[in-house]
Backbone as XML, in Angstrom:
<?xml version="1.0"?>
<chain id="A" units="angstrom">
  <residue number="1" name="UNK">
    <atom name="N" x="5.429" y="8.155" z="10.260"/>
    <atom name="CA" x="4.941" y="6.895" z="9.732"/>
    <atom name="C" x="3.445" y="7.025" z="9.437"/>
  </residue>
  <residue number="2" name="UNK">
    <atom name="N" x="3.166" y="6.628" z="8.159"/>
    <atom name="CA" x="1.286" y="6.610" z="7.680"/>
    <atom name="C" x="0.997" y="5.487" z="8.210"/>
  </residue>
  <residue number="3" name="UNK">
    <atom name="N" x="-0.279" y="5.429" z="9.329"/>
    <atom name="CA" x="-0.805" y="4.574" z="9.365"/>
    <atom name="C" x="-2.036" y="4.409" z="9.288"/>
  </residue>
  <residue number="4" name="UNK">
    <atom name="N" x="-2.817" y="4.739" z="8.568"/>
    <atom name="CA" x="-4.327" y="4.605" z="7.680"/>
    <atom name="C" x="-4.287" y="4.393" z="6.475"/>
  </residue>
  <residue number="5" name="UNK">
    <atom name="N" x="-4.720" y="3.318" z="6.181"/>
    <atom name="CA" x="-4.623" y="2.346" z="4.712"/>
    <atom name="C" x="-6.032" y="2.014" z="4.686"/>
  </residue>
  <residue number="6" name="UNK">
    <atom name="N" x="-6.150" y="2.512" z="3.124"/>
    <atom name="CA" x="-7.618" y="1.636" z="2.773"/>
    <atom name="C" x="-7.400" y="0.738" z="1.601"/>
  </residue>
  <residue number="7" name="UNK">
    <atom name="N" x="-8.742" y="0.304" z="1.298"/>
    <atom name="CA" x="-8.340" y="-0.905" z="-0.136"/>
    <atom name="C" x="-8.405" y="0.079" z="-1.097"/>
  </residue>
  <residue number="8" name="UNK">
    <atom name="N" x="-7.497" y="-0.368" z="-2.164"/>
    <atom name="CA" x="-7.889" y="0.617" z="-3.557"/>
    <atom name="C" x="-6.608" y="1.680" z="-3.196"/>
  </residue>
  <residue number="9" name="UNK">
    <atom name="N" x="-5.813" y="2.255" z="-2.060"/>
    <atom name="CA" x="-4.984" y="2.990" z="-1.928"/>
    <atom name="C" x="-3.622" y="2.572" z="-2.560"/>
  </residue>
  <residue number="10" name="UNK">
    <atom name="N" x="-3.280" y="3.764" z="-4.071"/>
    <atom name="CA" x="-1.721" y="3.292" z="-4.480"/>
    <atom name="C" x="-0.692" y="3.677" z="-3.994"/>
  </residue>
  <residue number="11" name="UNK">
    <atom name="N" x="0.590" y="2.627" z="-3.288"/>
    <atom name="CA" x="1.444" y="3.215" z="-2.332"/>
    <atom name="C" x="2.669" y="3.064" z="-3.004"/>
  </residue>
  <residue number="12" name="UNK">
    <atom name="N" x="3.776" y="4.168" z="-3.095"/>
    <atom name="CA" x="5.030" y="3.818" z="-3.115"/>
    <atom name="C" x="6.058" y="3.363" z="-2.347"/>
  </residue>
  <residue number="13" name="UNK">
    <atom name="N" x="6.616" y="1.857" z="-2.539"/>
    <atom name="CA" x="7.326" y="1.419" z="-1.502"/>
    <atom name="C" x="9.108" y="1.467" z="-1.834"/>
  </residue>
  <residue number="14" name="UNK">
    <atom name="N" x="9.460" y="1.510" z="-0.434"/>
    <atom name="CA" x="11.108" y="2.038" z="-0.336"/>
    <atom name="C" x="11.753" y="1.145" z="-1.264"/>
  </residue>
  <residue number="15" name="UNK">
    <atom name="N" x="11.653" y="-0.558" z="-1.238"/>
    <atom name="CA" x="11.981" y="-1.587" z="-1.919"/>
    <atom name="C" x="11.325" y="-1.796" z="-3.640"/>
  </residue>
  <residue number="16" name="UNK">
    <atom name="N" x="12.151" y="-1.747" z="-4.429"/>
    <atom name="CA" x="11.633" y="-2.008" z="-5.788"/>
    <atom name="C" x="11.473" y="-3.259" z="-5.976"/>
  </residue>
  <residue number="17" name="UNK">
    <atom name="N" x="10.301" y="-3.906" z="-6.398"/>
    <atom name="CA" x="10.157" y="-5.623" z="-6.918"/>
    <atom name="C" x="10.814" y="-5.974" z="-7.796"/>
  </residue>
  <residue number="18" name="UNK">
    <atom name="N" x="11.609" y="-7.297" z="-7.748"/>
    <atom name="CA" x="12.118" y="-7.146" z="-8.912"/>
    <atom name="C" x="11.881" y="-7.612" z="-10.641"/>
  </residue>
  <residue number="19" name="UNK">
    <atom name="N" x="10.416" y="-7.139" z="-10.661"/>
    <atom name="CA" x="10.076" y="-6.926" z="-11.631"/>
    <atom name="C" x="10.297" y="-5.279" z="-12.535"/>
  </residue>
  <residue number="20" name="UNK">
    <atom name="N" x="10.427" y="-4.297" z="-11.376"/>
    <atom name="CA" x="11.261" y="-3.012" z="-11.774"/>
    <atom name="C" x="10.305" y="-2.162" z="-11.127"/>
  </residue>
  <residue number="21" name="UNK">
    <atom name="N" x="9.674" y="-2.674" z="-10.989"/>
    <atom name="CA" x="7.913" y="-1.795" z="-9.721"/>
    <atom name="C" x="7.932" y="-1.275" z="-8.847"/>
  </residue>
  <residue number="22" name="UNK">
    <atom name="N" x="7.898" y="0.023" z="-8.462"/>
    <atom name="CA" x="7.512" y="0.270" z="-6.738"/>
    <atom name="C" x="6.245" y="0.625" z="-6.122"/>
  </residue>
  <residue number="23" name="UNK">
    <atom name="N" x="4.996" y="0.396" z="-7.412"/>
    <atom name="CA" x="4.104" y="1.101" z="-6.793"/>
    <atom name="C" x="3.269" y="-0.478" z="-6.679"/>
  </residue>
  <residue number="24" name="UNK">
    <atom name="N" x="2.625" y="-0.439" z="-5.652"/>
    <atom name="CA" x="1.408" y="-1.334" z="-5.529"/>
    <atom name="C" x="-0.134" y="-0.776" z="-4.699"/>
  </residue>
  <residue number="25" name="UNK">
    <atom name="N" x="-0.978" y="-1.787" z="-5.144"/>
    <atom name="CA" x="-2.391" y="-1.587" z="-5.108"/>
    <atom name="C" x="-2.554" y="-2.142" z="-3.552"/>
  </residue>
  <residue number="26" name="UNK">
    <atom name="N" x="-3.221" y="-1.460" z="-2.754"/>
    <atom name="CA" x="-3.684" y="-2.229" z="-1.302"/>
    <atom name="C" x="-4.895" y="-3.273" z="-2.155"/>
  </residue>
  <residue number="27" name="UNK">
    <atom name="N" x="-4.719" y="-4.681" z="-1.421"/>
    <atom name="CA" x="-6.209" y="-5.101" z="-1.383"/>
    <atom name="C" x="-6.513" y="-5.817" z="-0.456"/>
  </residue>
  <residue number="28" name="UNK">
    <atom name="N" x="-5.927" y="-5.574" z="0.928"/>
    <atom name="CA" x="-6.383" y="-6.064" z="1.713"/>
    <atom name="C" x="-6.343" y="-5.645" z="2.960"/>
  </residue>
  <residue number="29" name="UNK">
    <atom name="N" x="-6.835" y="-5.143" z="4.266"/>
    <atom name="CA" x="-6.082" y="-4.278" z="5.474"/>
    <atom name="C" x="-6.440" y="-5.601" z="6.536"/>
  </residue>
  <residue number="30" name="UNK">
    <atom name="N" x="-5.842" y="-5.142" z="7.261"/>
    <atom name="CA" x="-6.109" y="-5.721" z="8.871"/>
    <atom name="C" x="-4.728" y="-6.163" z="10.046"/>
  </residue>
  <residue number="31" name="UNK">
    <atom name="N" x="-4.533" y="-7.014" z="10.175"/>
    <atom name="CA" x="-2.769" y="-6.971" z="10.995"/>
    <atom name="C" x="-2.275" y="-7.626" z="9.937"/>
  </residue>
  <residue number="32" name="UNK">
    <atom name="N" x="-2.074" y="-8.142" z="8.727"/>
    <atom name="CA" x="-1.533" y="-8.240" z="7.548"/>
    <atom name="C" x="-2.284" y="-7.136" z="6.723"/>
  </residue>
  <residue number="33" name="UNK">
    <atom name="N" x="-1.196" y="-7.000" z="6.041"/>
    <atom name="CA" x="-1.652" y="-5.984" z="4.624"/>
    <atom name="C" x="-1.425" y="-7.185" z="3.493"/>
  </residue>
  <residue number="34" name="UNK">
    <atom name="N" x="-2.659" y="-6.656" z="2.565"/>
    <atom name="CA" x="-2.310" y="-7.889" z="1.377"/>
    <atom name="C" x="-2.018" y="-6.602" z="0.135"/>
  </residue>
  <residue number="35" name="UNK">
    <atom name="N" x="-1.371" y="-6.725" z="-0.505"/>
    <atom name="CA" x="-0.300" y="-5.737" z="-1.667"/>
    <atom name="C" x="-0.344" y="-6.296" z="-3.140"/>
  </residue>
  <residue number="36" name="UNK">
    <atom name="N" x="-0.748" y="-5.746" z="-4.195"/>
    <atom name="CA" x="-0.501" y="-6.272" z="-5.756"/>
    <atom name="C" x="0.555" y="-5.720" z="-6.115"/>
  </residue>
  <residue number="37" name="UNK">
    <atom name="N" x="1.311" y="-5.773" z="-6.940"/>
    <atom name="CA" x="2.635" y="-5.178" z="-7.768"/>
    <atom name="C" x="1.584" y="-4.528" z="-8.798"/>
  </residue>
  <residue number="38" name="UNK">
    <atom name="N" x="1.656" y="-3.767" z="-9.164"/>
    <atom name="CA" x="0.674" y="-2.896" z="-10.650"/>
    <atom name="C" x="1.840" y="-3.063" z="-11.592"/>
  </residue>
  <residue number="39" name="UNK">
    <atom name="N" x="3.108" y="-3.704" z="-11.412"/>
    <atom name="CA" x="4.083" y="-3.990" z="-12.572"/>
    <atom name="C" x="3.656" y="-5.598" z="-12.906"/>
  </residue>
  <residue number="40" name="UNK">
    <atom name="N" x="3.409" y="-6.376" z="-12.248"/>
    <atom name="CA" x="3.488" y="-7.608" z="-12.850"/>
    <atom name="C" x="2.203" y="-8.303" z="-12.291"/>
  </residue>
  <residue number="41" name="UNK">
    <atom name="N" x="1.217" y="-7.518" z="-11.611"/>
    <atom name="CA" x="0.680" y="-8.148" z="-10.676"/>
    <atom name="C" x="0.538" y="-9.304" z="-9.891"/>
  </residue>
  <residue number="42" name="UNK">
    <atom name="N" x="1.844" y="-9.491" z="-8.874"/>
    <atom name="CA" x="1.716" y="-10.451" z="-8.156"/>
    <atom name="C" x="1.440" y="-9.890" z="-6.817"/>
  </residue>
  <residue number="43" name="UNK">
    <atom name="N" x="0.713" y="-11.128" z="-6.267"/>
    <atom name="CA" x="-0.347" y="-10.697" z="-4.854"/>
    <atom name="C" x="1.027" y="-11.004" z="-3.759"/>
  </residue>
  <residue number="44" name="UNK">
    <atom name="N" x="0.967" y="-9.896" z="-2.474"/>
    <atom name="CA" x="2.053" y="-10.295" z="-1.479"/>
    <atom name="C" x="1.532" y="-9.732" z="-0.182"/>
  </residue>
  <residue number="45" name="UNK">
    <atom name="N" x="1.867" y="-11.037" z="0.905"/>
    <atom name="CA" x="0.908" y="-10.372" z="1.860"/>
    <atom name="C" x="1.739" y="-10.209" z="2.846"/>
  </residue>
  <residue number="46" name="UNK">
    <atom name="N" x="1.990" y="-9.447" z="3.590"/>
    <atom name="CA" x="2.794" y="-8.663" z="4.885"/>
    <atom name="C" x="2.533" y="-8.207" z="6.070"/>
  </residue>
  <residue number="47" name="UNK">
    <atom name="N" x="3.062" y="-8.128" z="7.084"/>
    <atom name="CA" x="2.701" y="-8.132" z="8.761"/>
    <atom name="C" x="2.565" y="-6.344" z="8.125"/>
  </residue>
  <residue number="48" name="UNK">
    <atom name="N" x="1.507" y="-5.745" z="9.377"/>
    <atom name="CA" x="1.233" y="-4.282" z="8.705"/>
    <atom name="C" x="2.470" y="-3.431" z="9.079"/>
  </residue>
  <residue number="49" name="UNK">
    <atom name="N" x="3.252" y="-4.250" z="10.767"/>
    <atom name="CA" x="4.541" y="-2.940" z="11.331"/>
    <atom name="C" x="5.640" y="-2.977" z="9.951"/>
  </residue>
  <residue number="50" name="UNK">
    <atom name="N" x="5.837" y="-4.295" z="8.802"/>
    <atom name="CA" x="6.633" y="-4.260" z="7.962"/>
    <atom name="C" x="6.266" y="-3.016" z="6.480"/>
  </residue>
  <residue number="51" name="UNK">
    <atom name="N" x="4.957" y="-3.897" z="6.659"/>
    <atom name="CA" x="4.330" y="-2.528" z="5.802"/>
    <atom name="C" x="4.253" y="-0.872" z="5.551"/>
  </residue>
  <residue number="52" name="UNK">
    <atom name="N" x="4.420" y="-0.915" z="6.893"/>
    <atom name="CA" x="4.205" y="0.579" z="7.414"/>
    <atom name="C" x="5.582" y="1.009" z="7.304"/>
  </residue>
  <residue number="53" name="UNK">
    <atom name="N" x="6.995" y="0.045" z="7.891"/>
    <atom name="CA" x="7.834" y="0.408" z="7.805"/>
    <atom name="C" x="8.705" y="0.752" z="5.949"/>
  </residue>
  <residue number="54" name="UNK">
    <atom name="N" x="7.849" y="-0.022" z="5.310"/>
    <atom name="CA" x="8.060" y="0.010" z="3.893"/>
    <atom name="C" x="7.321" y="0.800" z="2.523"/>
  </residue>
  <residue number="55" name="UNK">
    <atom name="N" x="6.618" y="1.701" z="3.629"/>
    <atom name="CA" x="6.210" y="2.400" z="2.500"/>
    <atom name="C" x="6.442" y="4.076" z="2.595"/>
  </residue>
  <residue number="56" name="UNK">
    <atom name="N" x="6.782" y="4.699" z="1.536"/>
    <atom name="CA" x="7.583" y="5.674" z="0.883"/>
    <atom name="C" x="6.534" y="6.711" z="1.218"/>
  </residue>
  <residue number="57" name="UNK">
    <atom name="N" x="5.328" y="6.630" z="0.412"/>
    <atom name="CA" x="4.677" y="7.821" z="0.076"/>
    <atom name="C" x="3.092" y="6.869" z="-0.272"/>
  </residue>
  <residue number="58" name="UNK">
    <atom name="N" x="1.802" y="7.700" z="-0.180"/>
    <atom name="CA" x="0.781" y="7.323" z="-0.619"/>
    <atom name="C" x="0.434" y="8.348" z="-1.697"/>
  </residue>
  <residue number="59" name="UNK">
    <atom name="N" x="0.839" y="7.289" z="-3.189"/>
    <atom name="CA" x="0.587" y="7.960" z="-4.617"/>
    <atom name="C" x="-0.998" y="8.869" z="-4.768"/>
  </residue>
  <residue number="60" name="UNK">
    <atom name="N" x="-2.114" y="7.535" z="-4.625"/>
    <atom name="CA" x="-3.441" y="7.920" z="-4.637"/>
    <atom name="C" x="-4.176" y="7.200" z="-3.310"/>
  </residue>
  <residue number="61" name="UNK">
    <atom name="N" x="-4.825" y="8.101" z="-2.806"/>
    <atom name="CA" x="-5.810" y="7.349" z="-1.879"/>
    <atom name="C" x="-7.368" y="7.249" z="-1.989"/>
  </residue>
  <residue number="62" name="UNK">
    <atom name="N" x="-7.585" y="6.196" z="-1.119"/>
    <atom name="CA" x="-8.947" y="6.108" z="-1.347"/>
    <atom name="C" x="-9.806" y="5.787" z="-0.089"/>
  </residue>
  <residue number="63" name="UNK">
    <atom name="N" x="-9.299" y="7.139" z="0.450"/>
    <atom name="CA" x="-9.571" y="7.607" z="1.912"/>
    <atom name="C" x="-11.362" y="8.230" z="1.497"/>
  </residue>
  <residue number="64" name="UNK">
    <atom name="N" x="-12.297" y="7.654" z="2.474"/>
    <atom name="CA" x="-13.790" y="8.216" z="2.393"/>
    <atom name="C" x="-13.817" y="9.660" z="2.222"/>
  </residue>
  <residue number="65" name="UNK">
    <atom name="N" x="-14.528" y="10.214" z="2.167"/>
    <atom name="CA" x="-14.946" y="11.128" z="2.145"/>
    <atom name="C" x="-14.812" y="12.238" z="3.397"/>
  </residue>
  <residue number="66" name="UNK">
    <atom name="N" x="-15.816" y="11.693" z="4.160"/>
    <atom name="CA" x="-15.283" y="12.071" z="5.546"/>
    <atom name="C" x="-14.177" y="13.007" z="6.388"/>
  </residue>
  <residue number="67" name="UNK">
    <atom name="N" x="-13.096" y="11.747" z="5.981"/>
    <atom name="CA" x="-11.763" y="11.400" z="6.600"/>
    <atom name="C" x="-10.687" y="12.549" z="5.842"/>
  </residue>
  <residue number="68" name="UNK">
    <atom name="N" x="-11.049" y="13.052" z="4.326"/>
    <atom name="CA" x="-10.426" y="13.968" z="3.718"/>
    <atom name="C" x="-10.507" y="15.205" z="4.404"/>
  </residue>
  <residue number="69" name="UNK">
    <atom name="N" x="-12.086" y="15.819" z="4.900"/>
    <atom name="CA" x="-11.960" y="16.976" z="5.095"/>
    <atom name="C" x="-11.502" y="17.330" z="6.371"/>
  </residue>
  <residue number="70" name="UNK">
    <atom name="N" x="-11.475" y="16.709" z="7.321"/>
    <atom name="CA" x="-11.191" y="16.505" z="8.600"/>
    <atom name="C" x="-9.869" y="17.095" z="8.821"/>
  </residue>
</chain>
């Protein structure tokens, strides 16, 4: 299970929207995750254990600098 999320990170989730989408934009962290659809952009906000349990793969991240080379 990934659990380091930043804002700006694109994630693929197990569930498709049904707008036909699986990828969305983080824009928000903390014990909710707040989520955009990049298909239709609608904003959706989620407990993070659901989050975590719902996501596939991290497309692009936008993990510091830091935290990459480590």
């Amino acid at each position: 299970m990934i659990n380091k999320f930043y804002i700006g990170d694109i994630v693929k989730m197990r569930k498709v929207h049904p707008c036909g989408s699986d990828e969305w934009e983080v824009i928000r962290v903390g014990a909710d995750i707040k989520i955009k659809c990049l298909g239709c952009s609608r904003i959706v906000m989620i407990p993070r254990s659901k989050f975590q349990k719902g996501v596939k793969k991290i497309i692009k991240s936008n993990a510091p600098e830091e935290e990459i080379n480590e």
